[in-house]
C-alpha positions in Angstrom: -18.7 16.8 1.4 -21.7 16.1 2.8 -21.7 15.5 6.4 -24.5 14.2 8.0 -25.1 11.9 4.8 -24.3 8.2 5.8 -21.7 7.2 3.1 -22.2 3.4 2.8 -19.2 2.8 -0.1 -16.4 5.2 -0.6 -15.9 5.0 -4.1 -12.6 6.4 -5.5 -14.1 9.8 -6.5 -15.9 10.1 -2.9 -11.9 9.2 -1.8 -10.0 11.5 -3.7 -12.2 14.5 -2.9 -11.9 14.0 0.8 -8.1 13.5 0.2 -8.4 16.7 -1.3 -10.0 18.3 0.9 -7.3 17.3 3.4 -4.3 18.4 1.1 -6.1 22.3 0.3 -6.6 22.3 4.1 -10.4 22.8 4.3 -10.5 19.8 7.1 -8.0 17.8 8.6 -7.8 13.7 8.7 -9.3 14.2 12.3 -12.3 16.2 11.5 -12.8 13.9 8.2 -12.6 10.8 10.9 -15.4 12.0 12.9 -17.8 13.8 10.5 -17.2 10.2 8.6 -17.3 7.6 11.0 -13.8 6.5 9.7 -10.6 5.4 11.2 -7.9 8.2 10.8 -5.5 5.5 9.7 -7.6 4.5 6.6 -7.6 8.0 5.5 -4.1 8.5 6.3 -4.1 5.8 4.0 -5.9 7.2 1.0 -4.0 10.5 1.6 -0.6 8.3 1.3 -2.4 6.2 -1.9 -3.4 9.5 -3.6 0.2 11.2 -3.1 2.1 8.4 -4.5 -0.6 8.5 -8.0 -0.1 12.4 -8.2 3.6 11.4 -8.4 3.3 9.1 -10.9 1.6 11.1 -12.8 3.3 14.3 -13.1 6.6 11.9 -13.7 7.8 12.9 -17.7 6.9 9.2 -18.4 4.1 8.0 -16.3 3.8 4.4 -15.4 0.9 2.4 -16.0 -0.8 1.2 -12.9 -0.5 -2.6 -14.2 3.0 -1.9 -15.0 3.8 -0.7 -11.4 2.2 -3.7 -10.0 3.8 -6.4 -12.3 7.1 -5.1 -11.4 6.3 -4.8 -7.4 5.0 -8.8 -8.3 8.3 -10.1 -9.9 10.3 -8.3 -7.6 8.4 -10.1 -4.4 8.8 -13.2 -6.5 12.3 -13.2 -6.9 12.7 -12.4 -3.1 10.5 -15.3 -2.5 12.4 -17.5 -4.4 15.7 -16.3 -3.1 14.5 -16.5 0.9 13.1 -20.1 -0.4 16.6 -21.2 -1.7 18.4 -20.3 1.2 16.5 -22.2 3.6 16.7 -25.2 1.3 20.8 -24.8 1.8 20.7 -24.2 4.9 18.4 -27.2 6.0 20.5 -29.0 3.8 23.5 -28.1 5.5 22.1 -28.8 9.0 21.3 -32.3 7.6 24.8 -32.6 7.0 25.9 -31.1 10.4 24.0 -33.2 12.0 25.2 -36.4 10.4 28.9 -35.9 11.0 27.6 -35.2 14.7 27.2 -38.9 15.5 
């Protein structure tokens, strides 16, 4: 990488070959911070981001990236509407509660 050039967009290739950089142990997310003027956190993030798509990919079936996300969206869905359904009873049933109170 190049140092003292001011990086104004970290595309995904200028990512992933800092996040390599960091897995083959030529710097470490703390040098990378301060060479780059970037939080560790956000590339503790793209260290975490690239790990989970090297696992996807070396999976005998890979999964599509719109797949992943589609299912991750139905799932929070149907939590959604679940955690939405039980406060409907449950306001429902304090309604009644509080009508056989007076």
């Amino acid at each position: 990488m190049r140092d003292q050039e001011e990086v104004k967009r970290w595309t995904a290739k200028r990512k992933s070959a800092l996040v390599l950089e960091i897995i083959q142990g030529k710097t470490t997310v703390a040098e990378a911070s301060r060479a780059h003027d970037l939080l560790p956190s956000e590339i503790e993030n793209w260290v975490d981001e690239g790990k989970r798509g090297m696992e996807n990919a070396l999976r005998a079936k890979p999964e599509d990236v719109r797949e992943q996300y589609e299912r991750q969206l139905r799932q929070l869905q149907e939590a959604y509407g679940e955690a939405m359904l039980e406060l409907r009873a449950r306001k429902k049933l304090q309604a009644l509660l509080d009508e056989e109170g007076k």
